[in-house]
VOPAGU-2260 file (C-alpha; in pm, 1 decimal, decimal comma):
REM VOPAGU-2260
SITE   aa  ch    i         X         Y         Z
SITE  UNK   A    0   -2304,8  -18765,6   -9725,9
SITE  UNK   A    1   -2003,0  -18636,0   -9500,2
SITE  UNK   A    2   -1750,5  -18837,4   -9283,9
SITE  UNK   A    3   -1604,6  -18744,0   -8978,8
SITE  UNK   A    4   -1265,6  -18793,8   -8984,7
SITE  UNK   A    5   -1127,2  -18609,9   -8677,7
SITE  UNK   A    6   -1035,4  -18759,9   -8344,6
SITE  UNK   A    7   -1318,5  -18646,0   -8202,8
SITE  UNK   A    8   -1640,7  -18876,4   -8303,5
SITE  UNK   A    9   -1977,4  -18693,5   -8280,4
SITE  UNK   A   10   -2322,2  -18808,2   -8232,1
SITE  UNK   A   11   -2639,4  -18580,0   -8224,6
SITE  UNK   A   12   -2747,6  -18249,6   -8379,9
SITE  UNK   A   13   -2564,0  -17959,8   -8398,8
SITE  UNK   A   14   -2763,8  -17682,0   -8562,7
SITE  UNK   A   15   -2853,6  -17822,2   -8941,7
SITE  UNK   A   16   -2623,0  -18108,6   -8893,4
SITE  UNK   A   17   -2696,1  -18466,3   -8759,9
SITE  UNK   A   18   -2373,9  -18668,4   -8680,1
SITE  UNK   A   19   -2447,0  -19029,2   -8647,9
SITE  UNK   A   20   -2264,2  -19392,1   -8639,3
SITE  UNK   A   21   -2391,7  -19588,3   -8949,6
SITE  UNK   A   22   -2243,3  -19930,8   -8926,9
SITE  UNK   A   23   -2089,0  -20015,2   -9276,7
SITE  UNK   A   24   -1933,9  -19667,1   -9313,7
SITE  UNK   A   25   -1874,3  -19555,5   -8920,5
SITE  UNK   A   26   -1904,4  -19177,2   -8814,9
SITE  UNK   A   27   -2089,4  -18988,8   -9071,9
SITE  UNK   A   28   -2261,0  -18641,2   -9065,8
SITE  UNK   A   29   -2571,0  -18552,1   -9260,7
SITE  UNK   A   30   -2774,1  -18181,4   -9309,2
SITE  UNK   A   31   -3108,8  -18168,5   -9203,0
SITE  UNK   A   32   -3365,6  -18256,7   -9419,9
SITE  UNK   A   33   -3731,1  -18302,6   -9474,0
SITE  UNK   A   34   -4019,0  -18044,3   -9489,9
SITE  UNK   A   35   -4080,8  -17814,3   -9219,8
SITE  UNK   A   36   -4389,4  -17800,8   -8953,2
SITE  UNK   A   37   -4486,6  -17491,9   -9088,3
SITE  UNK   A   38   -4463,6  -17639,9   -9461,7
SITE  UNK   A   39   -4667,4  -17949,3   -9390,8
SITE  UNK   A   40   -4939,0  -17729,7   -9209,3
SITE  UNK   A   41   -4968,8  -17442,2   -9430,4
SITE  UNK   A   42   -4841,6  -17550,5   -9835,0
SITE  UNK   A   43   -5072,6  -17641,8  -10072,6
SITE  UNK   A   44   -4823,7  -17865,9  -10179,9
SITE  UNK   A   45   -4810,5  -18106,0   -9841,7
SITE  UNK   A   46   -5241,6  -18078,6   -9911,9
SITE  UNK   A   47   -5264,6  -18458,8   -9978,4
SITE  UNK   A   48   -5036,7  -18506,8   -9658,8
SITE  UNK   A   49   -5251,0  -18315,9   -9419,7
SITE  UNK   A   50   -5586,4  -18451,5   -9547,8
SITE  UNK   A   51   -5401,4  -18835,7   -9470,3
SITE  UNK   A   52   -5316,5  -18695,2   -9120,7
SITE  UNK   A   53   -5639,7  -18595,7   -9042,9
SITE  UNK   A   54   -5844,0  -18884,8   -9100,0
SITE  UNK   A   55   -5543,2  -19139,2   -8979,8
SITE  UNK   A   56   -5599,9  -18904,6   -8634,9
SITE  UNK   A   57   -5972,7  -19009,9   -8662,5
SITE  UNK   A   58   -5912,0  -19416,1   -8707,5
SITE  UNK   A   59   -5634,8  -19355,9   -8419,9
SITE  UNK   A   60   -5900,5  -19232,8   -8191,7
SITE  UNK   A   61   -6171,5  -19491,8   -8288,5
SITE  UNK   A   62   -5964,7  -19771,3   -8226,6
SITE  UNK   A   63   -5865,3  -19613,5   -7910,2
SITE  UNK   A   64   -6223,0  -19555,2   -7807,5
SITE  UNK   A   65   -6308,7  -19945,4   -7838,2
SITE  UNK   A   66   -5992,3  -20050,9   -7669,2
SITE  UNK   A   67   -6100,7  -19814,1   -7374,8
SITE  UNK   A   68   -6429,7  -19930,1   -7356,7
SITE  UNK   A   69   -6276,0  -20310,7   -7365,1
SITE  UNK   A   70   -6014,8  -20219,6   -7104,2
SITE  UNK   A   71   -6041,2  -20520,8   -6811,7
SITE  UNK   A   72   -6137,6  -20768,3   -7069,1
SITE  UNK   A   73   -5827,5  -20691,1   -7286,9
SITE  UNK   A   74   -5573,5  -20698,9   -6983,1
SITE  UNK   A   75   -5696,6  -21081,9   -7017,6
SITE  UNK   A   76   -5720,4  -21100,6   -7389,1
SITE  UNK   A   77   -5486,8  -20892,5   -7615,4
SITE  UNK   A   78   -5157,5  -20859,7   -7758,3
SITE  UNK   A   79   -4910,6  -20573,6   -7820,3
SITE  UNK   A   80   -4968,2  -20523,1   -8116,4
SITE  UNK   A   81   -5358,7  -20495,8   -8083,3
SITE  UNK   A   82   -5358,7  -20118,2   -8162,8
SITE  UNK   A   83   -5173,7  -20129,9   -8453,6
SITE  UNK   A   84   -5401,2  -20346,8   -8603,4
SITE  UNK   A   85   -5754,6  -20206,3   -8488,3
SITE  UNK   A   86   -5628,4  -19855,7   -8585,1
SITE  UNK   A   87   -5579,6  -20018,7   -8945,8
SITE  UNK   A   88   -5885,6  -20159,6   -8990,7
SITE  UNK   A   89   -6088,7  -19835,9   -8849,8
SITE  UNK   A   90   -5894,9  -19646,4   -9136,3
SITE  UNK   A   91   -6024,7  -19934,6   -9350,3
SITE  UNK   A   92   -6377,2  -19864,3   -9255,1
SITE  UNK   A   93   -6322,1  -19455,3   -9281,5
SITE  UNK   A   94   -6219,6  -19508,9   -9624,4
SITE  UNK   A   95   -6534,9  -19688,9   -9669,9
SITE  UNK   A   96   -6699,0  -19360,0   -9611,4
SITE  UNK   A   97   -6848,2  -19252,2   -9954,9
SITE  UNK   A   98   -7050,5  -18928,6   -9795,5
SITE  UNK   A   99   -6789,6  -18692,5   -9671,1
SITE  UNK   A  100   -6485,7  -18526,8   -9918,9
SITE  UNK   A  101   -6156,8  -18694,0   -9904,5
SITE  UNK   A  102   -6000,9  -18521,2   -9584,4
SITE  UNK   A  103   -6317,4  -18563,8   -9411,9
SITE  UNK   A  104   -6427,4  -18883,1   -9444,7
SITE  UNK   A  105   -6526,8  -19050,1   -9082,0
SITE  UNK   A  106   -6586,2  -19406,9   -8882,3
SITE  UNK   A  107   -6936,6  -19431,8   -9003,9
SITE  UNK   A  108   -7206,2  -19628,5   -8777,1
SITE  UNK   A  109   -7283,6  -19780,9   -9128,2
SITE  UNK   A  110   -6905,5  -19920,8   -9213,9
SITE  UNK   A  111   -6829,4  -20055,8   -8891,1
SITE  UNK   A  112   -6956,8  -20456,8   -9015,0
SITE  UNK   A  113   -6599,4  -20418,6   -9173,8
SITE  UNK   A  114   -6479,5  -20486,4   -8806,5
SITE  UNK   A  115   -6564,7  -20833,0   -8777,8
SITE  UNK   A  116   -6325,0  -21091,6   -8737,7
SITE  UNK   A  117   -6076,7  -20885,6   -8552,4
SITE  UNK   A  118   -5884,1  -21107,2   -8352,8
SITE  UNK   A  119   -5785,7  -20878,4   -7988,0
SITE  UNK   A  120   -5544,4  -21140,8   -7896,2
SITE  UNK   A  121   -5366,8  -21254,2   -8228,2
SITE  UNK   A  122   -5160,7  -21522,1   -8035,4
SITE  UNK   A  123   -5525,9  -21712,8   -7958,7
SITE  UNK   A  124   -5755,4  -21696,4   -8220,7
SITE  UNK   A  125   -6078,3  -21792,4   -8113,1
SITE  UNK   A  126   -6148,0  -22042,1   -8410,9
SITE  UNK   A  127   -5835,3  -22234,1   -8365,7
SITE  UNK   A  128   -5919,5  -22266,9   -7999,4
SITE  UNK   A  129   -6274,4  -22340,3   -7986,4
SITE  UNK   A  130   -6408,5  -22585,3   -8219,0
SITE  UNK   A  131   -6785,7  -22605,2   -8155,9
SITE  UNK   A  132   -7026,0  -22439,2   -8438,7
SITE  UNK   A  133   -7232,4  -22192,9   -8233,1
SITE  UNK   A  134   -7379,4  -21813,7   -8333,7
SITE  UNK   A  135   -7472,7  -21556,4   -8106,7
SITE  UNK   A  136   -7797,2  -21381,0   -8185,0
SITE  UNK   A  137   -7886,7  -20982,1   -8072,4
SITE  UNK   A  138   -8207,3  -20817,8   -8101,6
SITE  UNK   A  139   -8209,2  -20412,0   -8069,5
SITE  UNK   A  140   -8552,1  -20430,9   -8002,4
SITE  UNK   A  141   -8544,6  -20605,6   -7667,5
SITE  UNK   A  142   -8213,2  -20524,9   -7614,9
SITE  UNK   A  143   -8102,1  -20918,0   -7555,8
SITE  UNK   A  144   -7851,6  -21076,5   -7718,3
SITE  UNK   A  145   -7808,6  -21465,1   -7668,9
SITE  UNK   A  146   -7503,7  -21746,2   -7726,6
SITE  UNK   A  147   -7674,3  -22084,8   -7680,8
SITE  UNK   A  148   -7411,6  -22363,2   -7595,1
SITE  UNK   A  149   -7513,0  -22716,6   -7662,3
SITE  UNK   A  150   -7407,2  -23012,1   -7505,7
SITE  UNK   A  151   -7075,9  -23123,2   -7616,3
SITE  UNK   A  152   -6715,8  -23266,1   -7502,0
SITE  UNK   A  153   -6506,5  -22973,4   -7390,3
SITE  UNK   A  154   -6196,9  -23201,5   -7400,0
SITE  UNK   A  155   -6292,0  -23213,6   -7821,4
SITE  UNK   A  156   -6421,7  -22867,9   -7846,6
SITE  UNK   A  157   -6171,1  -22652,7   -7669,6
SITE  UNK   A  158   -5823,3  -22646,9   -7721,6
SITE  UNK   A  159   -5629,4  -22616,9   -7379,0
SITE  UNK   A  160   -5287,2  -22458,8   -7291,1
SITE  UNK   A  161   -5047,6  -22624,3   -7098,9
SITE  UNK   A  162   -5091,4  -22574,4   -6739,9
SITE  UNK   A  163   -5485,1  -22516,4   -6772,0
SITE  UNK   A  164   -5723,4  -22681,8   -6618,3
SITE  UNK   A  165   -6080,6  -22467,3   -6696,1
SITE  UNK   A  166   -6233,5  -22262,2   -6929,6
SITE  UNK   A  167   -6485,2  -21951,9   -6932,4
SITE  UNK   A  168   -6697,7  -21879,1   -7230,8
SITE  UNK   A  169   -6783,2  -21521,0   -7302,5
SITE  UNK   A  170   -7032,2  -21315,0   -7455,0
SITE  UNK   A  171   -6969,7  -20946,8   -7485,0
SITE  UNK   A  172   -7196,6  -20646,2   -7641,9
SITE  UNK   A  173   -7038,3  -20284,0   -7715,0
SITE  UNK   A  174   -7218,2  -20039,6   -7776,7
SITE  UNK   A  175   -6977,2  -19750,9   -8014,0
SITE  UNK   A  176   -7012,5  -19454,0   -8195,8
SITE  UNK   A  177   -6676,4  -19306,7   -8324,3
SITE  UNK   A  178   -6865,7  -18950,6   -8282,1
SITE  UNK   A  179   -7045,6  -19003,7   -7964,7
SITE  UNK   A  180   -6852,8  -19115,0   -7680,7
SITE  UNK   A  181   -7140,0  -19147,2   -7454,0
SITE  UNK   A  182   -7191,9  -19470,0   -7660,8
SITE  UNK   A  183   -7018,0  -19687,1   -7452,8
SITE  UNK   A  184   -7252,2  -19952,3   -7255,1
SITE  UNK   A  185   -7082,0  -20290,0   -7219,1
SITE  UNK   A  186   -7250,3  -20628,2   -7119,3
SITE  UNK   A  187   -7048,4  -20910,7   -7088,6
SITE  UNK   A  188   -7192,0  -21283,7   -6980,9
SITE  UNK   A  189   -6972,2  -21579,4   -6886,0
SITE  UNK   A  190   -7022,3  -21960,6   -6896,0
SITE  UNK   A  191   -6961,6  -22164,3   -6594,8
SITE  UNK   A  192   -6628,5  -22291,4   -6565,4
SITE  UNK   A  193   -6584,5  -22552,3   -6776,4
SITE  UNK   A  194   -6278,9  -22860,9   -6702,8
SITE  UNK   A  195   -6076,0  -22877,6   -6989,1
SITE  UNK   A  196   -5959,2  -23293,0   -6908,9
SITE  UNK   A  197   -6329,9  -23384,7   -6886,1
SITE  UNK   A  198   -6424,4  -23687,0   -7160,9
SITE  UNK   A  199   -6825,0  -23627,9   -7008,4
SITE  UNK   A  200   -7052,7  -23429,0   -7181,6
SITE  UNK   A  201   -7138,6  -23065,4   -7038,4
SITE  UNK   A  202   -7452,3  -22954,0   -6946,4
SITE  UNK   A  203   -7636,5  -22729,5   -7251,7
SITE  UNK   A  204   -7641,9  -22358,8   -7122,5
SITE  UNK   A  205   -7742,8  -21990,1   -7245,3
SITE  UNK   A  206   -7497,9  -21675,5   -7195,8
SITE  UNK   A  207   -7785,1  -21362,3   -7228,1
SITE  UNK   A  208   -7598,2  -21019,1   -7258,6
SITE  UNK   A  209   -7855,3  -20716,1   -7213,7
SITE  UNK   A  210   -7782,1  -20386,3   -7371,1
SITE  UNK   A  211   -7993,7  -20111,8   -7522,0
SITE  UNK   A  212   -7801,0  -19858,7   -7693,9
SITE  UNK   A  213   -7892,0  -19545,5   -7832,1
SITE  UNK   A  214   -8046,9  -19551,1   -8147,5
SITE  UNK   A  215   -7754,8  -19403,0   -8428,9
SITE  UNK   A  216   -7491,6  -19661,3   -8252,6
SITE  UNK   A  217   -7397,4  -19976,2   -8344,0
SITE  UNK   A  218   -7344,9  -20291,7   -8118,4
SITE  UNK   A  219   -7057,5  -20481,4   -8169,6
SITE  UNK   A  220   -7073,5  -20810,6   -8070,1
SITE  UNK   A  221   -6783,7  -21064,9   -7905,8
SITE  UNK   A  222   -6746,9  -21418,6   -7822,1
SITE  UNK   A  223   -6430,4  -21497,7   -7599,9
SITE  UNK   A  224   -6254,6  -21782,3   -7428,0
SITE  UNK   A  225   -6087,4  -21727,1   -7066,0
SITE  UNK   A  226   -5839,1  -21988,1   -6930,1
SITE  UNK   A  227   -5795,0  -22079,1   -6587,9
SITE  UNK   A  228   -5542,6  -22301,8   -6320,2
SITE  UNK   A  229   -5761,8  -22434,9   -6039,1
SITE  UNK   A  230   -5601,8  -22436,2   -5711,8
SITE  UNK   A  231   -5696,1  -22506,1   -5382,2
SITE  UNK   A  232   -6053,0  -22436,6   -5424,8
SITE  UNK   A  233   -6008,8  -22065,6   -5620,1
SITE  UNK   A  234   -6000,2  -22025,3   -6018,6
SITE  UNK   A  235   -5639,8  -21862,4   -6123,5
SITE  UNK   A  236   -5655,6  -21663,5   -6481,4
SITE  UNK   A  237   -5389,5  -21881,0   -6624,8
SITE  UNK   A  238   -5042,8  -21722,2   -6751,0
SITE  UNK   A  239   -5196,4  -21385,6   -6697,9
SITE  UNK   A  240   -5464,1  -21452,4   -6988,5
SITE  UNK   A  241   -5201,5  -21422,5   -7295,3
SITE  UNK   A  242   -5390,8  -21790,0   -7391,1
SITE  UNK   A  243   -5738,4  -21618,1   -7382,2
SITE  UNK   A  244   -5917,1  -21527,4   -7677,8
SITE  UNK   A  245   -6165,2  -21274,8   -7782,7
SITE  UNK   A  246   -6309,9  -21223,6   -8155,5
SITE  UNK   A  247   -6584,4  -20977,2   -8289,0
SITE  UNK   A  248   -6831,5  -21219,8   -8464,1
SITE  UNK   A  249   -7105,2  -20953,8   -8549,2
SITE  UNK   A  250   -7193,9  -20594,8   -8600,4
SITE  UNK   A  251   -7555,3  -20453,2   -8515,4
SITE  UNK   A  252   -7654,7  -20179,6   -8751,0
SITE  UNK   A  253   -7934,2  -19941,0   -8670,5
């Protein structure tokens, strides 16, 4: 490693050479290094490395392709670090892929099960903020899928921010294919609004979601929470959702 010692402190490239401030031993100037584009694309050596790029492209644009088909929920309901972690649990389920050569493995239809749990907002995870024990059913022969909310105290069942005052339950169903992006239907059902002081009991009600996909694609399926500031007669998305929640709680296989 080379020091500058001259008047005259450099930062940036300058053909082969990268001058740079380090800050334990000041102005310092390094040759380029690393393999070249051509190298990485073309040596048998760098094979391993382009068969990891490849199929890290294909979890990159699977985890893209849900986030776009989720794209007004998740300005409500996710964090910024939300495609970091659904790109690293599609590469998850394209390692899972025990058809295709290493290189060429895929998001299999089959694998995708692996998804659930994801959290989109990691800040408000559903089970820490809603407490009642209720499972969402979906039949791909009718095409329904159902969330049947009992009665029960939403002061004891649903944990609110400061500054709320309601709540919105959701149910969601995505239809996705990592190879078909014509797979996209969405259905999404919401609960009334529900007032988060209330010691009373609510009434017992059923979200219904309807969505027939096509027959090779999966449906995943969501529950959510949406918080809200009434004012004045009109239902205000509270903080600009960062307290909202929404979990995938199920995978549909064909």
């Amino acid at each position: 490693m080379a020091r500058q010692e001259s008047l005259i402190k450099l930062k940036g490239k300058i053909g082969d050479l990268s001058f740079y401030k380090d800050k334990r031993n000041g102005y310092q100037a390094r040759m380029k290094g690393g393999p070249t584009k051509d190298q990485i694309n073309n040596d048998p050596r760098f094979q391993r490395t382009r068969e990891n790029g490849q199929e890290f492209g294909r979890a990159v644009q699977a985890s893209k392709l849900v986030r776009q088909q989720l794209y007004e929920l998740l300005q409500q309901a996710g964090d910024a670090q939300l495609s970091n972690r659904m790109t690293s649990r599609m590469h998850q389920v394209l390692k899972a892929d025990e058809v295709n050569a290493r290189g060429e493995r895929q998001v299999l239809v089959e694998n995708l099960s692996m998804l659930v749990g994801i959290d989109f907002n990691i800040n408000a995870q559903l089970r820490n903020v809603f407490l009642a024990k209720v499972t969402p059913s979906y039949s791909r022969d009718t095409g329904a899928g159902t969330l049947e909310l009992p009665v029960f105290k939403v002061k004891n069942k649903i944990k609110a921010p400061g500054g709320g005052t309601h709540a919105q339950l959701q149910l969601v169903a995505l239809e996705f294919d990592a190879t078909d992006p014509n797979a996209d239907s969405v259905s999404i059902a919401q609960s009334n609004y529900l007032d988060i002081g209330k010691s009373e009991d609510t009434e017992a009600e059923i979200l219904t979601v309807d969505l027939q996909p096509k027959s090779e694609s999966a449906v995943l399926i969501m529950m959510g929470i949406a918080y809200f500031q009434f004012v004045n007669g009109g239902y205000y998305p509270l903080a600009n959702g960062q307290y909202n929640a929404l979990t995938i709680v199920d995978v549909d296989i064909p």
